[in-house]
C-alpha positions as CSV (number, residue, x, y, z in Angstrom):
1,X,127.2,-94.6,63.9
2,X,125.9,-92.5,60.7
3,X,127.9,-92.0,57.9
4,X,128.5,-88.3,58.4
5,X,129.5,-89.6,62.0
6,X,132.2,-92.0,60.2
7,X,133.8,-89.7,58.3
8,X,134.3,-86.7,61.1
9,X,135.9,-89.4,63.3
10,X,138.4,-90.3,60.3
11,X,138.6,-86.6,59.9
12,X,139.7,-85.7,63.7
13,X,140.6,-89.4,65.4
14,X,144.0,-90.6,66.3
15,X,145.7,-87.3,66.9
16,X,144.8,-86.1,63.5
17,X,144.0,-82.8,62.1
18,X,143.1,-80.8,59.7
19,X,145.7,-78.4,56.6
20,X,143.1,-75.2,56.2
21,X,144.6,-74.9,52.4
22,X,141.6,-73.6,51.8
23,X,143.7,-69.6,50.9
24,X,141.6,-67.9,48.2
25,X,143.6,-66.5,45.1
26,X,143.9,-62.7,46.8
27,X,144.9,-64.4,50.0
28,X,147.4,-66.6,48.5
29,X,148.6,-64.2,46.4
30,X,149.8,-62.2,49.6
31,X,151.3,-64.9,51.1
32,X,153.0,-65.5,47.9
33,X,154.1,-62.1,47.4
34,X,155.8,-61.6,50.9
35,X,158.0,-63.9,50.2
36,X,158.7,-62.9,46.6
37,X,157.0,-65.9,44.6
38,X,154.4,-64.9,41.4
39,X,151.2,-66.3,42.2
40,X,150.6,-68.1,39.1
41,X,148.0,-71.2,39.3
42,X,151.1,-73.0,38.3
43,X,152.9,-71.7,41.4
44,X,150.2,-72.2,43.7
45,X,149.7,-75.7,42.8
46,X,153.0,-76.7,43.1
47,X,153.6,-75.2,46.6
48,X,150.1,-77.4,47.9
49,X,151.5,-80.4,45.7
50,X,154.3,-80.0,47.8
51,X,152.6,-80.5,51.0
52,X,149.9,-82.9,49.7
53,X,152.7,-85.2,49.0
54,X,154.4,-85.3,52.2
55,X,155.0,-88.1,54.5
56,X,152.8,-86.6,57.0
57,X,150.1,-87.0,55.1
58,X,149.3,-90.8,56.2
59,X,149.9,-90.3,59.9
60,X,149.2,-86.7,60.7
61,X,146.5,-85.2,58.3
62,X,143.0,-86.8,58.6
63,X,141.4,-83.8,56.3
64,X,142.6,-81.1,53.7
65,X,140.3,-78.1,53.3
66,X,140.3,-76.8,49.3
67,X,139.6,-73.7,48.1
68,X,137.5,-73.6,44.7
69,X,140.4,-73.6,42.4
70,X,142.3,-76.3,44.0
71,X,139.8,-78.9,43.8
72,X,139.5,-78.4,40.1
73,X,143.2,-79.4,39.3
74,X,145.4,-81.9,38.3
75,X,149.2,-82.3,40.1
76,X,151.9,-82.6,37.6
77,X,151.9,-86.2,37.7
78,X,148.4,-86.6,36.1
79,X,146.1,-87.0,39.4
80,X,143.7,-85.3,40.4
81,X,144.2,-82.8,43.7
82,X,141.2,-85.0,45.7
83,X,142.7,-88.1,44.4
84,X,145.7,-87.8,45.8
85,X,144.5,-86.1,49.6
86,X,142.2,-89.5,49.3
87,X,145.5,-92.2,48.2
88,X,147.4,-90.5,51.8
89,X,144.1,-91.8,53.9
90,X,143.3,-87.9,54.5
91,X,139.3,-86.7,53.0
92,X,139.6,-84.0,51.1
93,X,137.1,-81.0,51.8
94,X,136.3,-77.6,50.3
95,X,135.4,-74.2,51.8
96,X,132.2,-72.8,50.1
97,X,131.4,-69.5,52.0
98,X,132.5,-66.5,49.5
99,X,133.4,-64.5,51.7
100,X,132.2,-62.3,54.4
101,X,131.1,-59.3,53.4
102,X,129.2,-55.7,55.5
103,X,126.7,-56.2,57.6
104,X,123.7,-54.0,56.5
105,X,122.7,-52.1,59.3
106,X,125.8,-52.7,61.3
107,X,128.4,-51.9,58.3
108,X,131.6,-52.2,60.8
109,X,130.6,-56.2,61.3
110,X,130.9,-58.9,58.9
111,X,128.4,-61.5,57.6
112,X,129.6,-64.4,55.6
113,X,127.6,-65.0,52.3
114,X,127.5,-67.9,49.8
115,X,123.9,-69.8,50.4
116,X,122.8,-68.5,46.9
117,X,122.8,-72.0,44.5
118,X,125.0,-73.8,47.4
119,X,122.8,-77.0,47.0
120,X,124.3,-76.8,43.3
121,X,127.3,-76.7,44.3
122,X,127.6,-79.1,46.9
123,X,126.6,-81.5,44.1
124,X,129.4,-80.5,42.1
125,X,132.6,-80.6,44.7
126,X,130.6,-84.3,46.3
127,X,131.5,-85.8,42.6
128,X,134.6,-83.9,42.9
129,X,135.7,-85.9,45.9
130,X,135.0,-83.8,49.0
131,X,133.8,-85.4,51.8
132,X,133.0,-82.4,54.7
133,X,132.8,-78.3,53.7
134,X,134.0,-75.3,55.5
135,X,131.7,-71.7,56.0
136,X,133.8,-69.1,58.7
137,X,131.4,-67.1,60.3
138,X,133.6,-63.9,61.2
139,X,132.9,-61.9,64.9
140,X,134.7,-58.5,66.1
141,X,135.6,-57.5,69.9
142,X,134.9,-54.4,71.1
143,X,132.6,-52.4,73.4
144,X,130.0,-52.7,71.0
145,X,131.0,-55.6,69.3
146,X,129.8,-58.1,68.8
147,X,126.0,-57.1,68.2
148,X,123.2,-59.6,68.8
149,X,122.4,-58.8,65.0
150,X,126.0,-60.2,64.1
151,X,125.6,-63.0,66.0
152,X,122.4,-64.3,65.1
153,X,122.9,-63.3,61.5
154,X,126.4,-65.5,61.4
155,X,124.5,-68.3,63.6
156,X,121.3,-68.8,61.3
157,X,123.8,-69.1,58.0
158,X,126.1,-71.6,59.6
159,X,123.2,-73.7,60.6
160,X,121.5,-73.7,56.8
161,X,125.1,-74.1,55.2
162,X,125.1,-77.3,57.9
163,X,121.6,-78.4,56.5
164,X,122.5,-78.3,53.2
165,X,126.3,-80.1,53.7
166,X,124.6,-83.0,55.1
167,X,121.8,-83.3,52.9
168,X,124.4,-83.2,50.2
169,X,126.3,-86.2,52.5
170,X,128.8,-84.0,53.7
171,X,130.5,-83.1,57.3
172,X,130.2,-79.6,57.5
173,X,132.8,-77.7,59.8
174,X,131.3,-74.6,62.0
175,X,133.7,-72.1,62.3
176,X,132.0,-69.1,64.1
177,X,136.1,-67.1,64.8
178,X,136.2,-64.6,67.4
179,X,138.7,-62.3,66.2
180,X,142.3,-61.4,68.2
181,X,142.0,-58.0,66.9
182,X,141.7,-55.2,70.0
183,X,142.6,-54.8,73.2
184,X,140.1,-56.9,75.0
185,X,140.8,-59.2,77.7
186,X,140.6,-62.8,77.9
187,X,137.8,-63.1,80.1
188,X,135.6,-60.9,77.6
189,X,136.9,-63.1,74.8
190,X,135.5,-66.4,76.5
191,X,131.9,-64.3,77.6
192,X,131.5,-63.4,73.7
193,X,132.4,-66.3,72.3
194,X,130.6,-68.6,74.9
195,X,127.6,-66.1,73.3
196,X,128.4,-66.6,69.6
197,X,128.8,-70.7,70.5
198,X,125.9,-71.2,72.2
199,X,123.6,-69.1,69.5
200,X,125.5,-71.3,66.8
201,X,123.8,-74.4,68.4
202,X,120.3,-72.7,68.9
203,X,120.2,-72.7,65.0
204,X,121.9,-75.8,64.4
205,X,118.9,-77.5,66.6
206,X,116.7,-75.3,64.8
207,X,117.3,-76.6,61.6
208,X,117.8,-80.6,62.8
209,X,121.8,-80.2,62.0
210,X,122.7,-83.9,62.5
211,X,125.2,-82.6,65.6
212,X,127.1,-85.9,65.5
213,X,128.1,-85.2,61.8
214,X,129.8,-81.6,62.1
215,X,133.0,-81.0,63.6
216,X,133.2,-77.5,65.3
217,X,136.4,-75.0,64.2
218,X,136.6,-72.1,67.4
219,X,139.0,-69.8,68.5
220,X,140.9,-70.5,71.2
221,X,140.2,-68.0,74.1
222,X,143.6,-65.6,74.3
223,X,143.5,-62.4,75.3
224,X,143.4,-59.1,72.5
225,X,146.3,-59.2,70.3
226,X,147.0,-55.3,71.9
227,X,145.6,-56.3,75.3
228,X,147.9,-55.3,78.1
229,X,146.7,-58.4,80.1
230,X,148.3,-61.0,78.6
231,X,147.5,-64.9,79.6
232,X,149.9,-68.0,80.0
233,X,148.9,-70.9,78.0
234,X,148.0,-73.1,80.8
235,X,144.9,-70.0,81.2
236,X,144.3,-70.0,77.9
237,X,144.0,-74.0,77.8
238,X,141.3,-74.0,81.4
239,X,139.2,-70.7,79.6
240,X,139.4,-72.6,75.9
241,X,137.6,-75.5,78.1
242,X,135.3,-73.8,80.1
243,X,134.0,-72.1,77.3
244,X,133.4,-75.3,75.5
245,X,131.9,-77.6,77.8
246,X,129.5,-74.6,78.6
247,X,128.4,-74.0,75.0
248,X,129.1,-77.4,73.1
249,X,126.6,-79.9,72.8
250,X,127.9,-83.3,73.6
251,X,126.9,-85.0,70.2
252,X,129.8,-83.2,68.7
253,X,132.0,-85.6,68.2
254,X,135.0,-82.9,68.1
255,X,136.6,-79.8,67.8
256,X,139.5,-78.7,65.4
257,X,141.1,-75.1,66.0
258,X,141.9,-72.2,63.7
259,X,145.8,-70.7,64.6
260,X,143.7,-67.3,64.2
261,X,146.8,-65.4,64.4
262,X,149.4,-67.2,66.8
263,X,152.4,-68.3,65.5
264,X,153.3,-71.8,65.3
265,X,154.7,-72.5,68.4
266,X,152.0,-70.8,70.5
267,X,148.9,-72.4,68.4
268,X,151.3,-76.0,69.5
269,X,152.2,-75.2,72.7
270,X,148.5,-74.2,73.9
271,X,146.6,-77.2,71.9
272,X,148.8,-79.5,73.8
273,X,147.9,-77.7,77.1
274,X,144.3,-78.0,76.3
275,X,144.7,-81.5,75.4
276,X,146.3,-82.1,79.0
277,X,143.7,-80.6,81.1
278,X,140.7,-82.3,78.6
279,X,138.2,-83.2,80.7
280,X,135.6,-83.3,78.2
281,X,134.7,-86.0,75.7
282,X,135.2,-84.3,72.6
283,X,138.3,-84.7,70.8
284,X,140.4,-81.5,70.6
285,X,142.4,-81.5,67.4
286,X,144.0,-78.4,64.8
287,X,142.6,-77.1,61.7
288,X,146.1,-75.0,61.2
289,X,146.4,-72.7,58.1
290,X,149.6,-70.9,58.5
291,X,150.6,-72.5,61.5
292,X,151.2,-75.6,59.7
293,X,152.8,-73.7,56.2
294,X,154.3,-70.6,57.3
295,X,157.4,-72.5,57.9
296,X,157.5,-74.7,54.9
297,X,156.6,-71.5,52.5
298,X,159.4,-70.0,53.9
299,X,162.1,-73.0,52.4
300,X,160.1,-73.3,49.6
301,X,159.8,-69.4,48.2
302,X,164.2,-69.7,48.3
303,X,164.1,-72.7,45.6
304,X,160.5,-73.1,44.7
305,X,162.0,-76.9,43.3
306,X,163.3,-77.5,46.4
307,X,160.8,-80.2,47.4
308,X,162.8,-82.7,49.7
309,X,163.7,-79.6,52.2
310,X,160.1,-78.1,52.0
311,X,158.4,-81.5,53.1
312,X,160.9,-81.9,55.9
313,X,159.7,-78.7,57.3
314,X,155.9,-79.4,56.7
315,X,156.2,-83.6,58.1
316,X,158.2,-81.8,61.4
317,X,155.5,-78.9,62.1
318,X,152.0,-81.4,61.3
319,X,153.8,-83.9,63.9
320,X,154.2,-81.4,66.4
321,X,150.8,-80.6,65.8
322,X,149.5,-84.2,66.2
323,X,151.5,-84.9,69.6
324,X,150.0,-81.8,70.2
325,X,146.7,-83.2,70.0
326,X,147.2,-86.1,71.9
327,X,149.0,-83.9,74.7
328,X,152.0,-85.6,74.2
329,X,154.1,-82.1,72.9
330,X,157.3,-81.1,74.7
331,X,159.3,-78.2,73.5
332,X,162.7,-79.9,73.1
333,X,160.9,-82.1,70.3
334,X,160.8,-78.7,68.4
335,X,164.6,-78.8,67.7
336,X,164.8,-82.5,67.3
């Protein structure tokens, strides 16, 4: 086993997952605002503190993604943010895209930037603590969409963001996400994104991406969030695997999630289904933004002190995730 190898499996193994904390300061700063918090650094930290903190941490959470800012503080107790993802037995990691940005040439699609002075930085957040990176490659549905431009484009910077994670001895995540948006159906959403996958690993290969040291972050495959053809989760769980074991690689030692839009219950309900009817080798976990905080923000933003109440509500939803990921989830256990 390499070491990148090593480290993805302590990432993903045992029914653990990943807490996409990785919000930048505008995003956060929405969240914040609907539910009528200040987004103050202060503020922000103490709501992650929160979380970071919890009980969950040791038996639920093998990774926390960071955004820029969080990486670079200190928890009111005097350790560092890294130090104390690392003292749970979770690896602290750090998104380093900034952002994705027009297309030239295709202005109504999205490439992600950030490989300007990203070897630089990778030194920086590796003495930091982090352990694996995150770069979202961003893809729109429609007729048109997505263009072969925006899918190579997207492909060829996830796979030299990959080189330069591992030369920096880092896992890199992929996350190449499909968007929900439009009224597509679900069998155009697994033809794209089978696309978009399988192009991904054309340029991984390309560019000798050590495929045993990534861990891949999809979309699951679910009809458009205004398609009239809606799918049941045990549909979205056989597409989500079809596409996979048709486009994945089987180096890749796993693949974590996004939520991309569902609310926490469906993200649960159809990880566990895909879990279930895994018969693939990879291990299917989460990488949950709000469908692991949503819930817990919610407590928190009433009494922002309130830190016994808040936990309970974040150790609950990260072990329904992680039952989840072992396809051992039943929906009475969400009012347990």
């Amino acid at each position: 086993m390499s070491e990148l190898n090593k480290i993805a499996l302590k990432i993903i193994s045992h029914g653990k997952g990943i807490l996409a904390a990785d919000e930048s300061n505008g995003t956060m700063t929405k969240r914040l605002k609907a539910v009528n918090v200040n987004s103050t650094p202060e503020n922000r930290l103490l709501f992650r503190e929160i979380l970071f903190s919890s009980e969950c941490m040791k038996n639920c959470i093998g990774g926390v993604i960071l955004y820029d800012e969080t990486i670079n503080q200190t928890t009111s107790f005097g350790k560092s943010i890294p130090d104390l993802i690392s003292a749970s037995g979770a690896v602290p990691g750090i998104k380093v895209d900034t952002g994705a940005k027009e297309l030239a040439n295709s202005p109504e699609e999205k490439i992600t930037e950030g490989l300007d002075g990203l070897r630089d930085r990778l030194k920086k957040y590796y003495k930091l603590g982090a352990r694996f990176t995150k770069w979202r490659g961003v893809y729109s549905i429609s007729n048109k969409y997505p263009t072969r431009l925006a899918i190579n484009s997207n492909a060829h910077a996830l796979a030299r963001y990959s080189a330069l994670v591992q030369e920096s001895g880092m896992v890199p995540i992929v996350e190449p996400e499909v968007l929900m948006d439009g009224d597509h159906s679900a069998d155009v959403c697994l033809s794209k994104t089978s696309e978009v996958i399988k192009k991904c690993f054309e340029e991984l290969i390309l560019h000798k991406v050590d495929l045993s040291g990534i861990i891949l972050k999809p979309n699951m495959i679910l009809s458009g969030t205004q398609s009239k053809e809606k799918i049941s989760s045990e549909e979205v769980s056989h597409k989500t695997l079809e596409c996979l074991k048709n486009s994945v690689p089987s180096d890749v030692p796993g693949i974590a999630f996004l939520s991309g839009g569902q609310s926490e219950s469906e993200a649960t309900e159809n990880l566990n289904l895909i879990n279930k009817n895994n018969n693939t080798n990879f291990i299917m976990t989460y990488s949950y933004g709000r469908a692991l905080q949503q819930s817990a923000l919610k407590v928190w933003s009433k009494n922002i002190k309130e830190i016994e109440e808040t936990q309970k509500i974040f150790n609950h939803r990260a072990k329904m995730c992680t039952l989840a990921a072992q396809g051992e989830w039943v929906s009475k256990l969400e009012s347990e």
